[in-house]
C-alpha positions in Angstrom: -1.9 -45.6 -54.1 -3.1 -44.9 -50.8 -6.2 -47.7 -49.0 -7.7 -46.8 -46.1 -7.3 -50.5 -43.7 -10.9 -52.0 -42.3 -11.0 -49.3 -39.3 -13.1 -46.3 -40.2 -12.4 -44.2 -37.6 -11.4 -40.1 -38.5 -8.2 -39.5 -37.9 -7.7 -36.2 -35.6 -5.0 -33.2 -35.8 -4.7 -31.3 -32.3 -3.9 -28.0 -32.5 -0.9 -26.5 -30.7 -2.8 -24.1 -28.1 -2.2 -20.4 -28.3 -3.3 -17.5 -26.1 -6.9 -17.1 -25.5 -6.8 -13.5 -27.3 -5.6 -14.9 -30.6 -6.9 -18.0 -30.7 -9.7 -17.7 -33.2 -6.9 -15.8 -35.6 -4.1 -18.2 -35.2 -6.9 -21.5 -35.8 -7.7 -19.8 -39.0 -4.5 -18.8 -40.3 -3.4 -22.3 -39.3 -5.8 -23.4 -41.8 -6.2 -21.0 -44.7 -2.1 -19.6 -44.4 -0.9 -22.2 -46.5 -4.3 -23.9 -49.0 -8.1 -23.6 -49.0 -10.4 -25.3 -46.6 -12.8 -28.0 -47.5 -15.0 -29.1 -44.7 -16.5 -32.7 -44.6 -19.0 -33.2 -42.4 -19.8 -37.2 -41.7 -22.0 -38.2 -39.0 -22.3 -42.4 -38.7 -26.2 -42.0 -38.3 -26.8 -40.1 -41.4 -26.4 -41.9 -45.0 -24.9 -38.8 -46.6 -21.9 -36.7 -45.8 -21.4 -33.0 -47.3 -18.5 -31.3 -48.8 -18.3 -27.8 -48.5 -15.5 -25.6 -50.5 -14.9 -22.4 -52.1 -13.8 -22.8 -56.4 -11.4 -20.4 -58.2 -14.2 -18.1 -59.3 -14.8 -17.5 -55.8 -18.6 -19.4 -56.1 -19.0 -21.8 -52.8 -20.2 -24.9 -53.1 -22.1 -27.5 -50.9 -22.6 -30.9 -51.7 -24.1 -33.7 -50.6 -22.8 -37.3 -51.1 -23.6 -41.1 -50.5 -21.4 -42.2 -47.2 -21.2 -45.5 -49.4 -20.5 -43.8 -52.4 -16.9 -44.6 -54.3 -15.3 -42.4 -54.0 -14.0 -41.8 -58.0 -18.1 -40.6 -58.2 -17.4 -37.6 -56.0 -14.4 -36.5 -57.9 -15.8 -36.4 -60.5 -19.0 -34.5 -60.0 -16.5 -32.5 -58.1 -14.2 -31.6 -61.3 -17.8 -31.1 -63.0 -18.5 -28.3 -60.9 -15.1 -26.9 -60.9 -15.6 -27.3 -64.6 -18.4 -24.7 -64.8 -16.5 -23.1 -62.1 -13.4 -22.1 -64.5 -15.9 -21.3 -67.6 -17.5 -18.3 -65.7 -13.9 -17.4 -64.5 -13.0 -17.4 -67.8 -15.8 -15.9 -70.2 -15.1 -13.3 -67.0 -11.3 -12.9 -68.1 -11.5 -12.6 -72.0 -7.8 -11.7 -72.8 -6.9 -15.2 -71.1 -5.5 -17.5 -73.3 -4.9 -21.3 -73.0 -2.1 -22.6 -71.2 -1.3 -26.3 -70.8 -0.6 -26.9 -66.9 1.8 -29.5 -66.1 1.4 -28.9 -62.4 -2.2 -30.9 -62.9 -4.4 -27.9 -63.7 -6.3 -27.3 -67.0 -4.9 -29.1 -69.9 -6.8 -29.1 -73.4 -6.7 -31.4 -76.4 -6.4 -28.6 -78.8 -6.9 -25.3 -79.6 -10.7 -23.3 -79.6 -12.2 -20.2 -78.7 -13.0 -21.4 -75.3 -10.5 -23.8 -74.1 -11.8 -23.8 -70.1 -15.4 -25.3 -71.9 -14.2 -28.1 -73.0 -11.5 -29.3 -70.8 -12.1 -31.2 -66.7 -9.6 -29.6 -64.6 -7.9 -32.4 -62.5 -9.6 -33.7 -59.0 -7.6 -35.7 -56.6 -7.9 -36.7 -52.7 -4.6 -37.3 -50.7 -3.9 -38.5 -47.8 0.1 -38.7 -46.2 1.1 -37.3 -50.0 -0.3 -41.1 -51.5 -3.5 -40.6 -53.9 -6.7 -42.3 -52.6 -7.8 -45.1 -54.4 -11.3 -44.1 -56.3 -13.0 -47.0 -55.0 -12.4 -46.3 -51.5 -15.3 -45.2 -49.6 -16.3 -42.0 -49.3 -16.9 -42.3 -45.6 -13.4 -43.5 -45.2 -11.7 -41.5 -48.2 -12.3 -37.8 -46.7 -10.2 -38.1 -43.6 -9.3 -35.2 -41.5 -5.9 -33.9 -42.8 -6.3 -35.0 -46.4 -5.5 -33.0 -49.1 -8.1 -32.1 -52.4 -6.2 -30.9 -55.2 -8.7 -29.6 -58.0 -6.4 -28.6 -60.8 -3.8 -26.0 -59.2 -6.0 -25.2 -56.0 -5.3 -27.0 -52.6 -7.6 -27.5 -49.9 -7.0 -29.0 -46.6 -9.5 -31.4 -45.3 -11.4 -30.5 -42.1 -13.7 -33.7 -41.2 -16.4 -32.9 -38.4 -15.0 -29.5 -37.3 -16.5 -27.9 -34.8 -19.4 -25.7 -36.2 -22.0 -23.7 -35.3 -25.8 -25.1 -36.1 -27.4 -22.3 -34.6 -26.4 -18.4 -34.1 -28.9 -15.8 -33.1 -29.0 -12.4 -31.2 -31.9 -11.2 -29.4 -34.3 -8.8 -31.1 -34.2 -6.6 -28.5 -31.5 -5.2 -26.6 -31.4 -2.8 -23.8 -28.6 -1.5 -21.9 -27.6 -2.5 -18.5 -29.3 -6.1 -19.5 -26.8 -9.1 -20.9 -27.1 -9.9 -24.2 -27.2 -13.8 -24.3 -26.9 -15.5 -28.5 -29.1 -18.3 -28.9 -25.7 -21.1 -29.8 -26.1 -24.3 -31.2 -22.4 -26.3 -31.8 -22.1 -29.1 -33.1 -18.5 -31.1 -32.9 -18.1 -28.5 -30.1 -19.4 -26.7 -27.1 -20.0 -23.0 -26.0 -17.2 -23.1 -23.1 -14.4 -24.1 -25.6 -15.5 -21.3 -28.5 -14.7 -17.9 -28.6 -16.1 -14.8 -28.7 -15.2 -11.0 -29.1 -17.8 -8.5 -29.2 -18.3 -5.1 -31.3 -20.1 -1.7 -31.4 -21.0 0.4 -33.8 -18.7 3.5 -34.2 -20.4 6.4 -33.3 -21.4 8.7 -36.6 -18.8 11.1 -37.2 -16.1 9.6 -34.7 -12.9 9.6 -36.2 -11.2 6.7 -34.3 -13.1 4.2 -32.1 -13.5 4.5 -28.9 -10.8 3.4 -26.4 -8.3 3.3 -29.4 -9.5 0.0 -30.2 -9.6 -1.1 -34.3 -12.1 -0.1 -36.4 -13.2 -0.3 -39.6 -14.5 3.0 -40.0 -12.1 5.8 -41.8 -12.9 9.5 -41.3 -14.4 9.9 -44.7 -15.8 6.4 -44.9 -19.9 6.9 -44.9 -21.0 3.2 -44.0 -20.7 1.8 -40.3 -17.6 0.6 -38.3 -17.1 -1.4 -35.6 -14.8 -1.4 -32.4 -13.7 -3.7 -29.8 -15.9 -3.6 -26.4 -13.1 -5.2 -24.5 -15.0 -8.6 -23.8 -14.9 -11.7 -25.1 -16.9 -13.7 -23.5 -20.1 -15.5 -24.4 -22.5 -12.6 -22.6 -22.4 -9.0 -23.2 -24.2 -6.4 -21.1 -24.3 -3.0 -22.9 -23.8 -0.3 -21.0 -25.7 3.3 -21.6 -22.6 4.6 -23.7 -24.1 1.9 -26.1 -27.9 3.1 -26.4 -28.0 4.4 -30.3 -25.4 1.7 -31.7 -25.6 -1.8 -33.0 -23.7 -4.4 -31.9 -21.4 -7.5 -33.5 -20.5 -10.8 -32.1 -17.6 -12.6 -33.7 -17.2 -16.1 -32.7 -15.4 -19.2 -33.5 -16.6 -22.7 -32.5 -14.3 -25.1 -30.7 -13.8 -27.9 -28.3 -11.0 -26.2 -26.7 -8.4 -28.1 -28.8 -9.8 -27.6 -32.4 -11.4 -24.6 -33.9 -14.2 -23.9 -36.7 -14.7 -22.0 -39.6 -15.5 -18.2 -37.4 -18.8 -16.5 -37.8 -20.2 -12.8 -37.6 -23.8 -11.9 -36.4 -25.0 -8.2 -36.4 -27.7 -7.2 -34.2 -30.5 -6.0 -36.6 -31.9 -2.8 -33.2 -29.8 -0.7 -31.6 -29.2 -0.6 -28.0 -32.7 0.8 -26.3 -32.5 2.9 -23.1 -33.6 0.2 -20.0 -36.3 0.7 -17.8 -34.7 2.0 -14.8 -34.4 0.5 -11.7 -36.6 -2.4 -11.8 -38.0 -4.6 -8.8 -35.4 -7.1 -8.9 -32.2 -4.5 -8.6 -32.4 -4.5 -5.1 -32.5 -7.9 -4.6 -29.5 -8.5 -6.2 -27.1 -6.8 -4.0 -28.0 -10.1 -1.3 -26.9 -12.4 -4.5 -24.0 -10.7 -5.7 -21.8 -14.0 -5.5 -22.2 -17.7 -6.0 -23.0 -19.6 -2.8 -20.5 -22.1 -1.6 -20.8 -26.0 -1.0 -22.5 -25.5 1.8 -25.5 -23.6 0.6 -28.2 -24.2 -1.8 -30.0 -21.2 -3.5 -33.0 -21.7 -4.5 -35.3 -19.8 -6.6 -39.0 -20.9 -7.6 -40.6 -18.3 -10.1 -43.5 -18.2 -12.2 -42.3 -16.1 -15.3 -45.8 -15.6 -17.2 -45.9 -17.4 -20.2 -46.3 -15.6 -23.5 -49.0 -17.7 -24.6 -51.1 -15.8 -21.7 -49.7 -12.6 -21.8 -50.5 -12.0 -25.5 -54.2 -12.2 -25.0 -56.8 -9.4 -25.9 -58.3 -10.5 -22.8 -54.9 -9.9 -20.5 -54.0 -6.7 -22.6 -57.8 -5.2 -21.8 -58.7 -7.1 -18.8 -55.8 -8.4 -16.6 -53.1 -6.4 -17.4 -54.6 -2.9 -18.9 -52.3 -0.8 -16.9 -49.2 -2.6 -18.0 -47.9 -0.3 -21.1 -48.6 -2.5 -24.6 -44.7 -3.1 -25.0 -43.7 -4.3 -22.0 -46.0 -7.6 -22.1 -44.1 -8.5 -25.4 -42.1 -11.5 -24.9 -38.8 -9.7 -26.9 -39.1 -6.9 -23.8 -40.2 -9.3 -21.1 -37.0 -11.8 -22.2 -34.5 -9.1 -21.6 -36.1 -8.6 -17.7 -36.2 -12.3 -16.8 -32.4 -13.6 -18.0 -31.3 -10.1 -16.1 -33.3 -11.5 -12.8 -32.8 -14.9 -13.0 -29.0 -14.3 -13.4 -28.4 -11.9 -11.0 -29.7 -14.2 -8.0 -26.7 -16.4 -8.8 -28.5 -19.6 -7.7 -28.1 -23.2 -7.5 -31.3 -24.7 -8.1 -34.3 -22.3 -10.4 -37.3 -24.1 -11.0 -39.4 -22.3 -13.4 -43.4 -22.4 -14.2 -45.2 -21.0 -16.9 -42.5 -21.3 -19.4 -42.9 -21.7 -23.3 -41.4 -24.2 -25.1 -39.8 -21.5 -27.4 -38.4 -19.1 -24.3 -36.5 -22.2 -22.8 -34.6 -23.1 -25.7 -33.9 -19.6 -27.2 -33.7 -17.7 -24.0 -33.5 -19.4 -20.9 -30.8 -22.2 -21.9 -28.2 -19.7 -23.7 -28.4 -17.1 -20.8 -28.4 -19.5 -17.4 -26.2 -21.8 -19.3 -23.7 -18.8 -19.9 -23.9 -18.2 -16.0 -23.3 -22.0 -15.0 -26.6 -23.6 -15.3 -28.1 -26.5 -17.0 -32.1 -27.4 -17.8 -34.9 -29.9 -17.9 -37.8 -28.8 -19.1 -41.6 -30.1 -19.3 -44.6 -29.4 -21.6 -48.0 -28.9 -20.1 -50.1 -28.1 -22.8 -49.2 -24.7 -24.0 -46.5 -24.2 -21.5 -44.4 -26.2 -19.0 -42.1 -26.5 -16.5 -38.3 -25.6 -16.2 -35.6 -26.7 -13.7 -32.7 -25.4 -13.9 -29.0 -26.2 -11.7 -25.4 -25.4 -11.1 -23.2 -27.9 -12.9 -20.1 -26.8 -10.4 -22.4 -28.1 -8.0 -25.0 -31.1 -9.1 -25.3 -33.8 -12.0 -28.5 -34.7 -13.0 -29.2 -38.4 -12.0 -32.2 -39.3 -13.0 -35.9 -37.8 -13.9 -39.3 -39.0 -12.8 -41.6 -36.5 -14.3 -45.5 -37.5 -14.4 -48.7 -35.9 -15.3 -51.2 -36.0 -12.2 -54.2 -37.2 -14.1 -52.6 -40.3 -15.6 -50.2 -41.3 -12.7 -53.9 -41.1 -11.2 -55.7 -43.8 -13.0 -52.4 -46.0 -14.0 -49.7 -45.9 -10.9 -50.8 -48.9 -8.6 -49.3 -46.0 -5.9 -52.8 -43.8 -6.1 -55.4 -47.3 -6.2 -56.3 -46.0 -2.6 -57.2 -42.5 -3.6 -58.5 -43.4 -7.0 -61.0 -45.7 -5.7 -62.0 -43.2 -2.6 -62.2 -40.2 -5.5 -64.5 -42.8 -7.6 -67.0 -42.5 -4.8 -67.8 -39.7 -6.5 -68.0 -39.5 -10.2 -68.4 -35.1 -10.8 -65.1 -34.7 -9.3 -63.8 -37.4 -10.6 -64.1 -36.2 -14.0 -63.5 -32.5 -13.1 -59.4 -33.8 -11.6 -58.8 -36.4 -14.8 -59.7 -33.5 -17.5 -56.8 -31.2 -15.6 -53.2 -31.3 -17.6 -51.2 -30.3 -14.9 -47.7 -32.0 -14.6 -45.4 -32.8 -11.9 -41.7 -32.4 -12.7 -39.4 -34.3 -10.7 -35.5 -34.6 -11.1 -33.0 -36.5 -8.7 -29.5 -34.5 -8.4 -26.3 -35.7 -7.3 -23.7 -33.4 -5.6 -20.5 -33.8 -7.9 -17.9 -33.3 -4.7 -20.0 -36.2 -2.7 -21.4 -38.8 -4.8 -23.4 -39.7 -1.8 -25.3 -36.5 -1.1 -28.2 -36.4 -3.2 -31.5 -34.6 -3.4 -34.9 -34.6 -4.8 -35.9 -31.4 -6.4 -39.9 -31.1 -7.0 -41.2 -28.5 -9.3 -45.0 -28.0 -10.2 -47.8 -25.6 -11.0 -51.1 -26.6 -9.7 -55.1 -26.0 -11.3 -55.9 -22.0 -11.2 -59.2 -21.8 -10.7 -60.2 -19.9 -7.8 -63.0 -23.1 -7.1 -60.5 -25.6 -7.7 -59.8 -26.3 -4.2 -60.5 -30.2 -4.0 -59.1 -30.8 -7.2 -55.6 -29.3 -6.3 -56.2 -31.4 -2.9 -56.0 -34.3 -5.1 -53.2 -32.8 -7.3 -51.0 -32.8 -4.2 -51.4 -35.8 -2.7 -50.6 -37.3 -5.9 -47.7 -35.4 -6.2 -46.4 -36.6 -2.2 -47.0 -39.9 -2.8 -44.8 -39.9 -5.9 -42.1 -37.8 -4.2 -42.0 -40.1 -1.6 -41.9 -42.8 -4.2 -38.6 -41.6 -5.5 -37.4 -39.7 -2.1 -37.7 -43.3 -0.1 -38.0 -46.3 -2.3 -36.0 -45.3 -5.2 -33.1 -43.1 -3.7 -33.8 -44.1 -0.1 -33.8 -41.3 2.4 -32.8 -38.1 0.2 -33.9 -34.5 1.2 -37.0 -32.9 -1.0 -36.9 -29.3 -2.2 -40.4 -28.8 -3.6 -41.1 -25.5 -5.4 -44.1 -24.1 -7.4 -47.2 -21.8 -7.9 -49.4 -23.6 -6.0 -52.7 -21.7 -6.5 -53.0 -21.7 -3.0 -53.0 -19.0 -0.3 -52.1 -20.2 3.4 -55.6 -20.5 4.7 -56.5 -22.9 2.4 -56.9 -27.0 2.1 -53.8 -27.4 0.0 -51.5 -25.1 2.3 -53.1 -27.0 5.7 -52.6 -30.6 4.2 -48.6 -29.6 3.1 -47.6 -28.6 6.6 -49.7 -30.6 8.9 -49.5 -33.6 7.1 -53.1 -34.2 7.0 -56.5 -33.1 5.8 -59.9 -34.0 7.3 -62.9 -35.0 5.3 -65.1 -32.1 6.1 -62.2 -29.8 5.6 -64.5 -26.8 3.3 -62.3 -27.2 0.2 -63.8 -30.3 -0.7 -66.6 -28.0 -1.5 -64.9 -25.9 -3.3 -67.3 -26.1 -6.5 -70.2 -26.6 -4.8 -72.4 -29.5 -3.6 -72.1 -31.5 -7.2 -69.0 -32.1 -7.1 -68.2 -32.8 -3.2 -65.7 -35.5 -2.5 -65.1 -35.9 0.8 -62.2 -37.7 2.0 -59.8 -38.0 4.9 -56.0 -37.5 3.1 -52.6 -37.8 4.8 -48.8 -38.0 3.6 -45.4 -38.6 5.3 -43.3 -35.6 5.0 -42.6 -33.0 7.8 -42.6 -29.8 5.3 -42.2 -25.6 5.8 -42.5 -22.7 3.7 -38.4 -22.1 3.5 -39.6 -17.7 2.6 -42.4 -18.4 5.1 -45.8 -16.4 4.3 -45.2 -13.5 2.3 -48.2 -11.2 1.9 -48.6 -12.1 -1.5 -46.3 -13.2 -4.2 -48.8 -12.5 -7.2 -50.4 -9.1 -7.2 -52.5 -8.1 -10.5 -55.0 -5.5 -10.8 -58.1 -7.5 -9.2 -55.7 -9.7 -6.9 -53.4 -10.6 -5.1 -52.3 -13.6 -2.3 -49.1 -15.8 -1.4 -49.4 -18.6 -4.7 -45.8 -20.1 -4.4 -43.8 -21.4 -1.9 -40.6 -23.6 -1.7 -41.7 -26.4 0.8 -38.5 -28.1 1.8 -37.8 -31.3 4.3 -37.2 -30.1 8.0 -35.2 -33.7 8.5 -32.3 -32.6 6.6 -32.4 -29.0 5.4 -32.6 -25.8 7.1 -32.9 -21.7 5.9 -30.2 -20.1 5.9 -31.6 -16.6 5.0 -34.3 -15.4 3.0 -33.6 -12.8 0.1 -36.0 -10.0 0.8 -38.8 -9.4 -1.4 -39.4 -5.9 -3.3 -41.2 -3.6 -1.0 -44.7 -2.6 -1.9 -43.6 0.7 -3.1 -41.3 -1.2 -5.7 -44.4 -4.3 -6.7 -47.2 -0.9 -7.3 -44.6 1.8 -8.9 -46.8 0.9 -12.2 -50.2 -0.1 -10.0 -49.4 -3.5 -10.3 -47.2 -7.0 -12.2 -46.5 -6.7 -15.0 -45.1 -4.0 -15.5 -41.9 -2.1 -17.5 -39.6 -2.9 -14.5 -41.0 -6.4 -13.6 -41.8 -9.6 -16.4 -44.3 -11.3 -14.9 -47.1 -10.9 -12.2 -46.1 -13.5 -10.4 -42.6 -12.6 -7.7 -39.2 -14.6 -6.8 -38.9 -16.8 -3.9 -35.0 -16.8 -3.3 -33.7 -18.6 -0.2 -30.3 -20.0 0.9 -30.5 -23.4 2.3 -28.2 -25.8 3.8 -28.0 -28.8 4.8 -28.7 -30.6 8.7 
C-alpha cells in the first residue's frame, strides 16, 4: 500500500518534445493511446479540488471534492456515480447478461434481472502500480501520473494540466483584419499553446481548397472545414474568405506539457472590409519592428464605447458616421488592425473601456509582442501598452489628480494658492481625471530606464484653468518619480490633452511656466478666476510637433494630443505621417467606416541622447 511522505508537492511528467506541426496530436495520443484521462485540478488557495472524467456510458462527469478530504470518500462517491453510470449502459443493452469480472470490474452477489443495479463496480487510485491508502489526502492522493482504475476502465491522471479558462472569437470578422481569440490559460500561456486554423469549405466544393483535409464529402450536406495554412495565435482572413466561417483548434501548453485541445467556431462569416482605411498608408513607414535603438511611440485616443453609443453622438456628434460603424464589434476590428500595424514599442491608450482592454486590446497587442496596464477613470480609462523584447515593467505610480491634490504633501503649495479661491477649487476636486504612470526598464541594460506618462485631461471647452491645475499636478508627480524615485530617467508623456497650442496648458508644458494673468485662468468666467503664477522643471517638445488637428468631428476640430518628451535625453527620429485631409474627410469627418475613433495617431520614432 502506497503513502504519500510529509511533502505535498505534484509530481511532474515532461513530455518528450515533437515537431511544432504535430504537437497537439502527439500530446493527445500520448494521453488517450493507451487509458482514459482524468484531470485533477488542485490549486493550494482553493479548499476544493475537481475531478473531471468521462464513464463507460460515455456521460462526463465533474466533481468537486474537499482538498482535506480522505481520500476512501472520493472513491466511493466515485464508484456511486460509475454505479448509475453502468445501469443506464445497461438498461441501454438489454441482451447483456451478468458476468463476474475477475479483472476488478462488476462482480454481483447473485443472480437478478438487473445485476449492474445492484452491484459497485471497483474504484481504485494508483500510484507507481502500489494502491493509495484511502486515508491519504486527497490533495496528496491524486498525483500527476496516477492511475484510476473504476472497474475495467483506466484513466491516467493529469493534475493541473494546462487549460484554457477562457476561449472566445470575435463577433465580427472582416477580411484583410486579424482575427485575435480572447485566451485565458491557466497552468499555461498563449506562446507555449497551439493553434491551427480552419475555413468553411465552400458549398458544393468537392475537395478543400489547397488539397488540404476536410471533412466535407461530395454528397455530404452539412459544413466542412480545411486547413488555412497557419497556425499561429492570429489569423487575418483574406477576401477568398468573405462568405465562410472560420474554426480555431487549439491546445493549451507551457511548451513542455499539453492540455486537453479545444474547438471554437465563429458564429458570422467573414464580412467584406471597408476598403482602404486611413491608417493603410501609414503602415507602410511601420512595416518592421524598430531596433534597440529606437522607441516607437504611439499616443491614441480610441473613443470609448460608452460615448460612442449615445443617442446624442448617433444624432448629434457623429450623424454622418453610418449606424454600424460606431458599434464597438466593427470599431474593434479597425483599432487591433491600426494599433498593430504601427509595430510600436510603447502605445498609450485613452478613452478605453474596461471590457475592450481585456477582450480586445490584451489578446491582439499581446499576440504582436505587447503587454498592458490599464486604469479606470470612471466609465473609461487609461491603457499603456509595451514591447516585452524590449522593456519590463518596474514599477507603477498611477494617481487621480483630485486626490493626489488634497493628500500628497507634493501639491501643499498649489493647494493652498488654489484655496484662495473656493469656485475653482470645487470645480478641479469634482473632476475624475487620472494620471497613469509606469516606470520601464530596458531588458538588455538594466540601467536604462524610462518614465512613461499617459493621461487624458478635463474636456470642456471652458476648462482651461482647471486643466492648468491638472498639469501641474501631473509634473510635479512625474518629477517625483523621474528624480526622487528613479533619479534622472527620461519622461515620455502622452495624452489627449484637451488643449490646442495656443492655449495655457500647451504654453506652461513648453516654456515651463505660466503667468498669473495668463487668460485661461478665466476660462469660466469671473466666478471662478484663480489666478496664479505656475512653473515646473522639465524642458519638454511636442516629439509630432503641431499638427493641424488630431481630432476633427463634424463641429470641430484642433491638435488635442501630443507626446511631450524630455529634450535632455531623447530626440525624434522621424515622424510617421499623418493621413492627408483627403483620407480624415472621405466620409466628412472621424468616425467613420475606415477610421474607429475621432480622435488620430501620433506615431513617432525616438531615440535616445
Amino acid at each position: 500500500m502506497w503513502r504519500l511522505p510529509g511533502a505535498r508537492s505534484a509530481l511532474r511528467v515532461v513530455r518528450t518534445a515533437v515537431e511544432r506541426h504535430s504537437r497537439a496530436e502527439a500530446a493527445t495520443e500520448t494521453v488517450a493511446g493507451a487509458m482514459e484521462r482524468a484531470v485533477v485540478r488542485c490549486v493550494p488557495s482553493e479548499p476544493k479540488l475537481s475531478l473531471s472524467f468521462a464513464l463507460a456510458d460515455g456521460s462526463h462527469k465533474n466533481m468537486q471534492r474537499d482538498q482535506s478530504e480522505p481520500l476512501g470518500r472520493a472513491l466511493s462517491r466515485i464508484a456511486t456515480n460509475a454505479l448509475k453510470g453502468h445501469a443506464k449502459a445497461a438498461a441501454a443493452k438489454k441482451s447483456r447478461k451478468n458476468r463476474p469480472n475477475a479483472s476488478g470490474g462488476v462482480s454481483c452477489a447473485g443472480p437478478g434481472p438487473e445485476p449492474a443495479a445492484a452491484c459497485e463496480p471497483v474504484v481504485k487510485l494508483y500510484y507507481r502500480e502500489e494502491a493509495v491508502a484511502e486515508d491519504v489526502l486527497n490533495v496528496d492522493a491524486w498525483q500527476d501520473g496516477a492511475v484510476l482504475q473504476i472497474g475495467d476502465v483506466k484513466y491516467k491522471v493529469e493534475r493541473n494540466p494546462p487549460a484554457f479558462t477562457e476561449l472566445q472569437l470575435p463577433r465580427y470578422i472582416m477580411a484583410g483584419f486579424p482575427v485575435c481569440p480572447k485566451l485565458g490559460v491557466e497552468f499555461g500561456d498563449p506562446a507555449g499553446s497551439l493553434f491551427r486554423w480552419y475555413k468553411e469549405t465552400k458549398p458544393g466544393a468537392t475537395e478543400p481548397e489547397g488539397g488540404g483535409p476536410s471533412s466535407l464529402s461530395p454528397s455530404s450536406p452539412s459544413p466542412g472545414w480545411t486547413e488555412t495554412g497557419v497556425d499561429e495565435r492570429v489569423y487575418t482572413p483574406s477576401n477568398a474568405d468573405i462568405g465562410l466561417r472560420l474554426k480555431l483548434h487549439c491546445t493549451p501548453g507551457n511548451g513542455q506539457r499539453f492540455g486537453p485541445s479545444r474547438e471554437l467556431e465563429s458564429v458570422c462569416p467573414v464580412e467584406a472590409g471597408p476598403g482602404t482605411c486611413t491608417f493603410d498608408h501609414r503602415h507602410l513607414y511601420t512595416k518592421k519592428v524598430t531596433d534597440d535603438a529606437l522607441i516607437r511611440t504611439v499616443s491614441y485616443n480610441i473613443l470609448a464605447d460608452t460615448y460612442a453609443q449615445t443617442e446624442f453622438s448617433r444624432t448629434v456628434l457623429y450623424p454622418y458616421c453610418a449606424p454600424y460603424a460606431l458599434e464597438l464589434d466593427y470599431r474593434q476590428n479597425l483599432i487591433q488592425k491600426e494599433l498593430t500595424g504601427y509595430n510600436a514599442d510603447l502605445i498609450c491608450l485613452q478613452e478605453v473601456d474596461r471590457n475592450v482592454f481585456t477582450d480586445s486590446l490584451v489578446p491582439a497587442l499581446e499576440a504582436f509582442g505587447l503587454e498592458g496596464v490599464f486604469r479606470i477613470k470612471q466609465h473609461e480609462g487609461l491603457a499603456t501598452f509595451y514591447r516585452k523584447s524590449k522593456f519590463s515593467l518596474l514599477s507603477q505610480h498611477d494617481i487621480v489628480f483630485h486626490e493626489a491634490l488634497q493628500s500628497d504633501p507634493l501639491h501643499k503649495e498649489l493647494l493652498e494658492k488654489l484655496a484662495v479661491y473656493p469656485s475653482a477649487q470645487e470645480r478641479v476636486l469634482q473632476r475624475s481625471s487620472v494620471l497613469q504612470v509606469s516606470v520601464l526598464q530596458s531588458t538588455k541594460d538594466s540601467s536604462q530606464k524610462i518614465c512613461v506618462a499617459n493621461t487624458h485631461l478635463y474636456w470642456h471647452p471652458k476648462g482651461g484653468y482647471i486643466r492648468l491645475i491638472q498639469m501641474a499636478v501631473a509634473l510635479a508627480h512625474i518629477r517625483h518619480v523621474s528624480c526622487d524615485l528613479y533619479p534622472s530617467i527620461p519622461v515620455i508623456f502622452c495624452g489627449d490633452f484637451n488643449s490646442t497650442p495656443s492655449t495655457g496648458m500647451y504654453h506652461f508644458v513648453i516654456s515651463g511656466n505660466i503667468p498669473e494673468d495668463h487668460e485661461d485662468w478665466t476660462s469660466n468666467g469671473e466666478e471662478e478666476r484663480c489666478n496664479m503664477s505656475l512653473t515646473h522643471f522639465f524642458k519638454l517638445k511636442s516629439a509630432c510637433g503641431e499638427p493641424a488637428y488630431t481630432n476633427y468631428v463634424g463641429g470641430f476640430h484642433g491638435c488635442l494630443d501630443y507626446i511631450f518628451i524630455d529634450l535632455n535625453a531623447l530626440e525624434v527620429e522621424q515622424v510617421i505621417p499623418l493621413p492627408t485631409h483627403e483620407e480624415v474627410t472621405t466620409h466628412q469627418a472621424l468616425p467613420s467606416v475606415s477610421h474607429p475613433s475621432d480622435h488620430l495617431a501620433l506615431v513617432c520614432d525616438l531615440k535616445w541622447k
